[in-house]
N, C-alpha and C positions, 0 to 999 in steps of 0.2 A: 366631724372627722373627714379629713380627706379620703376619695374614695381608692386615691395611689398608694395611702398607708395600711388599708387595708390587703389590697392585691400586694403587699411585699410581705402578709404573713400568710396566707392563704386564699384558694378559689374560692372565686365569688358567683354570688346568683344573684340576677337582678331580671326584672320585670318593666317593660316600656308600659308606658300608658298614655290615652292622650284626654283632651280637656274637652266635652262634648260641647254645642253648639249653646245649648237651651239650659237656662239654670238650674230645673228641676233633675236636668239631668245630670247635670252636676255633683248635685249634692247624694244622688242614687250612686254613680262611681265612689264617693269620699263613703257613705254609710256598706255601702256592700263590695263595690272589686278591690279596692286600697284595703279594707279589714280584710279581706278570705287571703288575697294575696302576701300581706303582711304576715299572716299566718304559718305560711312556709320558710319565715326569716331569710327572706334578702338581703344580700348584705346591701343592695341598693334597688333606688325603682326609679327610672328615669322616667321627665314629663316632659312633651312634645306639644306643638300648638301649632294653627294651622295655618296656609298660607298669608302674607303680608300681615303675623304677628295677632291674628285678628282674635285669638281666645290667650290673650298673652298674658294677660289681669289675670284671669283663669290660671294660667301657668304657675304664676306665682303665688296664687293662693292655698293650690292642689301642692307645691312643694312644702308649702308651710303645713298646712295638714299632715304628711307626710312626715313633716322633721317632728311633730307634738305631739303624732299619737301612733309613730311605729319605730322600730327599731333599725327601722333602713335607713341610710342615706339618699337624698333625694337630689336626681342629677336633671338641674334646668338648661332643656333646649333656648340656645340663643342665635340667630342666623344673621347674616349679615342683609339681607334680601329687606329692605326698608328698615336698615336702622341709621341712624346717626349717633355718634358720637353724645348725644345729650340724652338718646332713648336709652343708649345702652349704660350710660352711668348711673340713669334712674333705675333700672331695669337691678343692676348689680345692687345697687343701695337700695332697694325693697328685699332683693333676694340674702343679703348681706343684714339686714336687720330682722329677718326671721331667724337666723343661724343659719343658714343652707349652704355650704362651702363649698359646691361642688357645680360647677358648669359644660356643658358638652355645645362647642361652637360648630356652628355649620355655615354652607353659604347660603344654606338653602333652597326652593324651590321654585321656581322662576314661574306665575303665574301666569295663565294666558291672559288676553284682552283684557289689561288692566292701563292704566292712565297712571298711578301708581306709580313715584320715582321706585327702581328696583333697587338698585346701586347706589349709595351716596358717599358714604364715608369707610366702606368696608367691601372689597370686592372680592376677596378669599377668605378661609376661615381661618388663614392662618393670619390673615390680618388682623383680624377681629380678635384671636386668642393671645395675640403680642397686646395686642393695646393695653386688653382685660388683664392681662397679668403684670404689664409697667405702672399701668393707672393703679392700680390697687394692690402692689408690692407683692403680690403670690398671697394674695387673701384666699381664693380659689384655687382649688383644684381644678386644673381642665383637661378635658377630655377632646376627644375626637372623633370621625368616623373614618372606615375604611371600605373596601371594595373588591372581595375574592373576585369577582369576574369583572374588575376596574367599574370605573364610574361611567353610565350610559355616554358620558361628552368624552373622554377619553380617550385618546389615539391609540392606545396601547395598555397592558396591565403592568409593563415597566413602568412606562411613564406614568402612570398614574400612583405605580408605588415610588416614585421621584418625589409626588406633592405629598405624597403622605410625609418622606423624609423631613419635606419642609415645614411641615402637621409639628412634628413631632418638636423639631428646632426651636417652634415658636413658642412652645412649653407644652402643650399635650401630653399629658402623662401614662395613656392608654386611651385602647381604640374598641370602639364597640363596632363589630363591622356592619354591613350591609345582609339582609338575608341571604340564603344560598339553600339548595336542594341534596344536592351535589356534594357529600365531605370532602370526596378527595381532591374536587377543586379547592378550599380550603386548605386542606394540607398543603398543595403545591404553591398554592397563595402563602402561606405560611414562610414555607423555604424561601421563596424567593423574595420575602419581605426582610428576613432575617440577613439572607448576605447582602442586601443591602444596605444593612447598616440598622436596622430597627430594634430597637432594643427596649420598648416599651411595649405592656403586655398584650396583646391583640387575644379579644376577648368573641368569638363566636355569637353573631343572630341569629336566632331561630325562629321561625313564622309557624308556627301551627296551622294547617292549610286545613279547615271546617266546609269548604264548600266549591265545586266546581267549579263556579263563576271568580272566587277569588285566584285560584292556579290562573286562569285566563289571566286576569289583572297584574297579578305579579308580574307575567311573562312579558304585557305590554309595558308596565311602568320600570323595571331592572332589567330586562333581559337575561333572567337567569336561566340556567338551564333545570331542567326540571328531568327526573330520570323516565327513561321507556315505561319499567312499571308500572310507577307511580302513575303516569298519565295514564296506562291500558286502566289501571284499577278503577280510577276514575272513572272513565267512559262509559267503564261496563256499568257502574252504577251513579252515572250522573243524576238519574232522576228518584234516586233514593238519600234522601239525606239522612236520616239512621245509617247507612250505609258508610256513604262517602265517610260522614262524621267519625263513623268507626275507624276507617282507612287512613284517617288523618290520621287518629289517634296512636294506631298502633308505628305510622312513620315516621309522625314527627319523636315518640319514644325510641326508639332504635335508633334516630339520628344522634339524638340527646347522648345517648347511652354508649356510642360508636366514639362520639367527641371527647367525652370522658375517660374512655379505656386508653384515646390517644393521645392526654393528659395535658390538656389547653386550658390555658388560661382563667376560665371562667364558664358558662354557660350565661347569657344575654336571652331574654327572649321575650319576643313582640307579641304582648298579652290581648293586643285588640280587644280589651275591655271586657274578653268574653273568663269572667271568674269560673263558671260552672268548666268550663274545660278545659281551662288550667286545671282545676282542681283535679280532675283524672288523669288529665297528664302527669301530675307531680306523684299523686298516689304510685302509676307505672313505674315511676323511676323511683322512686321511697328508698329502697334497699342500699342502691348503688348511689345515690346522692348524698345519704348521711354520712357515707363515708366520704365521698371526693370534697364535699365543702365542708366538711368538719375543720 
């Protein structure tokens, strides 16, 4: 099933994951965080893979797992950042002969000191989701991404809801955004997607923030803003991880919970593999979640 036939009858919850390095590790993600997370019925769980495609076997093996032994749809990262034309029709015809219907294009992420052509046959993502969807008549569902506080390269949060416009034209049926700290950026991102013309569902990221080293991280890799609080709470107990852990937990819940009451799209959220904290994150919200993705 596509995962735009779903979001036209109801919120959806879905779960990011990505493909670990080392095989063993692997198969640890497929036996234990794909089951716990399966558990909370997602309506989807999107797989990620890492720079220049390099756990991308992985990718489509973790989606096929996914389609056979949970009830989520599973949405495969595909980027343009070293693909050609010949990677990407193999790439759809393995993902297309598991059943997997459903693809989210990116451009990618542009590695450093690589020799590694970047660019070949696809230099937007919206390039790459016109091909994917003439080549293969609307076999897939596709998806996109988006950017409350625009994309790191981006001149503007206009402009960069410009390319989304053109995200969307190319067939993108919905937008899994970019993480954010901040709801009410969000909101105003929101509005100002919407008179632009957006009319596909723009679905909230959420990052569950488990350790003080990772806030740093975010801040360097998205530029997000991160609020006063949040960083004083941190500080105070950067060198407690019970602590910190705790502080996530109770923010990234109240974020969760804030998005909901203000009746978006969906809830997305970037599982970073860690099942045991999803797991109490989802517990926190239990109440108010049966209801909103019912």
């Amino acid at each position: 099933m596509k995962i735009s036939e779903i979001l036209a009858k109801k919120k959806t919850l879905s779960f990011e994951i990505f493909p670990p390095k080392r095989e063993e590790d692997t198969f640890t993600l497929i036996d234990k965080t794909i089951k716990k997370l399966a558990s909370y019925k997602p309506d989807y769980m999107s797989v990620t893979y890492g720079a220049l495609g390099n756990t991308l076997s992985n990718t489509a093996m973790i989606a096929k797992t996914i389609k056979e032994n949970t009830d989520a749809q599973p949405l495969a990262h595909l980027t343009c950042v070293a693909s050609t034309r010949e990677k990407v029709d193999s790439v759809c015809d393995e993902l297309s002969s598991y059943g997997v219907e459903n693809i989210l294009t990116l451009r990618g992420d542009i590695p450093k000191d690589t020799t590694t052509p970047i660019f070949s046959d696809f230099k937007h993502a919206s390039d790459l989701a016109s091909y994917i969807k003439a080549k293969y008549n609307g076999k897939f569902g596709m998806a996109g991404a988006c950017y409350p506080e625009k994309h790191p390269e981006a001149d503007s949060i206009s402009t960069d809801i410009e390319f989304m416009k053109i995200k969307q034209d190319s067939g993108m049926e919905f937008f899994d955004s970019q993480l954010f700290f901040d709801n009410e950026v969000f909101y105003h991102f929101l509005l100002k997607a919407r008179k632009a013309g957006i009319t596909a569902p723009i679905i909230p990221g959420i990052m569950p923030v488990t350790s003080y080293s990772q806030i740093d991280r975010m801040i360097q890799v998205t530029g997000c803003k991160v609020p006063l609080k949040l960083l004083n709470q941190f500080d105070r107990y950067k060198d407690d991880k019970a602590a910190i852990e705790e502080i996530g937990l109770i923010f990234t819940s109240y974020q969760i919970l804030d998005l909901m009451a203000n009746d978006v799209d969906g809830i997305h959220i970037y599982s970073m593999n860690k099942s045991e904290f999803i797991s109490k994150l989802m517990d926190n919200i239990s109440y108010v979640a049966s209801d909103f993705f019912k």
